[in-house]
C-alpha positions as a LaTeX table, in Angstrom:
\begin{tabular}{lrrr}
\hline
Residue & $x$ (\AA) & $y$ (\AA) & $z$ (\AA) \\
\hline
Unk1 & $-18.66$ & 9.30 & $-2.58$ \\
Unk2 & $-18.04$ & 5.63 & $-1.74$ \\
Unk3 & $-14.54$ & 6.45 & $-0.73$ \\
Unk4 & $-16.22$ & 9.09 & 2.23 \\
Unk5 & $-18.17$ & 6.19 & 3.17 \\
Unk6 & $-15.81$ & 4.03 & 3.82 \\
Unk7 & $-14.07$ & 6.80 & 5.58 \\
Unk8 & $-16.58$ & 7.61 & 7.54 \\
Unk9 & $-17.10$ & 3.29 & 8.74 \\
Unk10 & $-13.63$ & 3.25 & 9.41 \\
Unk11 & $-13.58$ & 6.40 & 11.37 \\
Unk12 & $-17.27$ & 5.32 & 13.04 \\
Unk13 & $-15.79$ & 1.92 & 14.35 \\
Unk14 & $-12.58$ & 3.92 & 15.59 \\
Unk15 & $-14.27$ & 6.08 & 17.60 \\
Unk16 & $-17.02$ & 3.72 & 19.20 \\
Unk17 & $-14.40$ & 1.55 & 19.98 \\
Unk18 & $-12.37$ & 4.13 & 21.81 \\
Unk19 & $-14.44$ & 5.77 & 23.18 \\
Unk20 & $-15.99$ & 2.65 & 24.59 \\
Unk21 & $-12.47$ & 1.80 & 26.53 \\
Unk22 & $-12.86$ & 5.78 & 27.88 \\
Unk23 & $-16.86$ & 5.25 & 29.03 \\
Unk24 & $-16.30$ & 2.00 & 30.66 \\
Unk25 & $-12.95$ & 3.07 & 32.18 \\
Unk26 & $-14.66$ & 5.36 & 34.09 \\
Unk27 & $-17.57$ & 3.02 & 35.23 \\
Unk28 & $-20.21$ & 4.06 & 32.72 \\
Unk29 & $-20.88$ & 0.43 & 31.38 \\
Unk30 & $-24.51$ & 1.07 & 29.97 \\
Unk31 & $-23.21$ & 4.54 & 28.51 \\
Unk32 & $-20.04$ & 2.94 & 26.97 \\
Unk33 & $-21.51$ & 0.27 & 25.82 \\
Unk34 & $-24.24$ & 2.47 & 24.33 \\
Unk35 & $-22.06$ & 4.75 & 22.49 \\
Unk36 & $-19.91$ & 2.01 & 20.60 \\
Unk37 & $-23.06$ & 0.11 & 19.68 \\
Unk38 & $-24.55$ & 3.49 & 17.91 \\
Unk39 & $-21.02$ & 3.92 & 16.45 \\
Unk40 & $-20.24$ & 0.82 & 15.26 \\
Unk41 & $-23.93$ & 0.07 & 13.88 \\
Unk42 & $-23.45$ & 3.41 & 12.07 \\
Unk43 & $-19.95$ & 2.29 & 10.76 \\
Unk44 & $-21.83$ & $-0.98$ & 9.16 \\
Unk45 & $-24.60$ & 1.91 & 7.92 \\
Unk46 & $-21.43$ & 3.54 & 5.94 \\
Unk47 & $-19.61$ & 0.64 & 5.23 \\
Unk48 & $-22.74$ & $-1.44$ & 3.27 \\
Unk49 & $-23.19$ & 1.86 & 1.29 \\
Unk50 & $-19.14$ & 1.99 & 0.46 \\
Unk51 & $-20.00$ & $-1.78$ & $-0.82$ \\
Unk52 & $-22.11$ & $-0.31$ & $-3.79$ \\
Unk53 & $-18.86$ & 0.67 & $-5.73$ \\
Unk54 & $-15.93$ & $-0.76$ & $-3.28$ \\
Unk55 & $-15.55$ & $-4.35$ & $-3.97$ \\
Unk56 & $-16.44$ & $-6.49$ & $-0.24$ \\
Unk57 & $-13.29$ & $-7.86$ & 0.13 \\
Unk58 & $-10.79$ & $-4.85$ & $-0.02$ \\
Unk59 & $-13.88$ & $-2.57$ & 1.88 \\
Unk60 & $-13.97$ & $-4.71$ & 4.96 \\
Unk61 & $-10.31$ & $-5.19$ & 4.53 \\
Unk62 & $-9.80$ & $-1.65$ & 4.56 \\
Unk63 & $-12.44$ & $-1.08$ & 7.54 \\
Unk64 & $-10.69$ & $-3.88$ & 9.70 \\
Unk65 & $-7.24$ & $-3.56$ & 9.27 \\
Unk66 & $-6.90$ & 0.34 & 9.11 \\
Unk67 & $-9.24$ & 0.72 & 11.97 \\
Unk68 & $-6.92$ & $-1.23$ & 14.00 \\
Unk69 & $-4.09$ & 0.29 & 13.10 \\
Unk70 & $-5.81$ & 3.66 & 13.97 \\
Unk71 & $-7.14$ & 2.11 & 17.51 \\
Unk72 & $-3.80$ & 1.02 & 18.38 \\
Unk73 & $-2.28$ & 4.58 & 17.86 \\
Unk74 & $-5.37$ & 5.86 & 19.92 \\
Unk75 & $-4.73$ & 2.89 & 22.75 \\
Unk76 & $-0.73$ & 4.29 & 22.61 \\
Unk77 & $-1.15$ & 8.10 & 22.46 \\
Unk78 & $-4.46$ & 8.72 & 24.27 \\
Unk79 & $-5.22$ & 5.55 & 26.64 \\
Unk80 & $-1.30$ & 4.95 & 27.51 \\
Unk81 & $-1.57$ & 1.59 & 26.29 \\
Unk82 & 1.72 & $-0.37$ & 25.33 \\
Unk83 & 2.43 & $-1.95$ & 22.14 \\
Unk84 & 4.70 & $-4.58$ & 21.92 \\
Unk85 & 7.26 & $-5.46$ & 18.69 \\
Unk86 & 4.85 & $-8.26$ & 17.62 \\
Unk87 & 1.65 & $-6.11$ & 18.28 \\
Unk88 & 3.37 & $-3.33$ & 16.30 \\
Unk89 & 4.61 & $-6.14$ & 13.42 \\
Unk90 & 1.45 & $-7.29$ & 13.17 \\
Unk91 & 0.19 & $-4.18$ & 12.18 \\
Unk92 & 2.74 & $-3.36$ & 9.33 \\
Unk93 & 1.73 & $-7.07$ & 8.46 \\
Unk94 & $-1.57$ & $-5.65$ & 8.14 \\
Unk95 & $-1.09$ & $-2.65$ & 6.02 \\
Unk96 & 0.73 & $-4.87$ & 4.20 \\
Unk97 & $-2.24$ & $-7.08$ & 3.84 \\
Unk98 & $-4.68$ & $-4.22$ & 2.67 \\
Unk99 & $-2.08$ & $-3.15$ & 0.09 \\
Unk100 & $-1.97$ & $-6.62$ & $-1.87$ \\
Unk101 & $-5.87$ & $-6.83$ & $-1.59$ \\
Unk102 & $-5.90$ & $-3.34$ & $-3.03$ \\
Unk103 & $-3.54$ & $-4.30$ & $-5.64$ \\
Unk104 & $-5.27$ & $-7.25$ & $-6.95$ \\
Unk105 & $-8.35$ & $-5.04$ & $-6.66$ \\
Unk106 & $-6.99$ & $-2.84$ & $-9.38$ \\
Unk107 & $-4.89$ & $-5.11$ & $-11.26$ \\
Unk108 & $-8.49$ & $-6.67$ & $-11.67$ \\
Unk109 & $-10.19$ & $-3.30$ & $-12.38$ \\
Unk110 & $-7.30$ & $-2.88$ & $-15.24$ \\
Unk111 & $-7.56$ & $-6.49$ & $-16.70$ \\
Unk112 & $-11.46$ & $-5.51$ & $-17.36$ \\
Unk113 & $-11.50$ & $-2.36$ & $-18.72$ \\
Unk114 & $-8.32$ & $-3.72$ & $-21.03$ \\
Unk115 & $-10.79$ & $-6.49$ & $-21.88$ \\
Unk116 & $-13.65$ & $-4.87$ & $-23.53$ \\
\hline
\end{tabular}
């Protein structure tokens, strides 16, 4: 269940944040700003109860890095928003990032459970 709350933070600060650019694009500042303050106070809601089993680090690396990845596709396909060749490196850079925190997570899961 942890992993659908993490999920669900990731997807929860994905959409306030885009849908925040769509609100206040059209000149509905107190609605915009509204909506991604509900859905990024409900992403934290998800993400602290992902933290019960999900170790901190690779959680809020996880919540960061592949909901920016997913905001820039959003920005690209749905807000026509250009991404450069260092915007787009830096997110491989990124995923990159997530992976080796993931790894060490489990290499460190493994070296415990080979422990006892």
């Amino acid at each position: 269940m942890h992993w659908v709350f993490l999920t669900l933070a990731i997807l929860g600060e994905v959409a306030g944040t885009s849908l925040m650019k769509v609100f206040i694009s059209e000149g509905y500042l107190i609605a915009g700003t509204a909506i991604a303050m509900m859905a990024v106070g409900l992403s934290y809601l998800f993400l602290s109860r992902a933290t019960i089993r999900i170790p901190v680090t690779f959680a809020n690396a996880a919540w960061e890095g592949i909901g920016m990845v997913l905001i820039a596709f959003i920005s690209y396909l749905w807000l026509q928003e250009q991404i450069s060749m260092v915007q787009a490196a830096g997110i491989v850079l990124s995923l990159v990032g997530i992976a080796v925190i993931h790894h060490g997570y489990q290499q460190e899961e493994t070296e415990a459970q080979e422990a006892v």
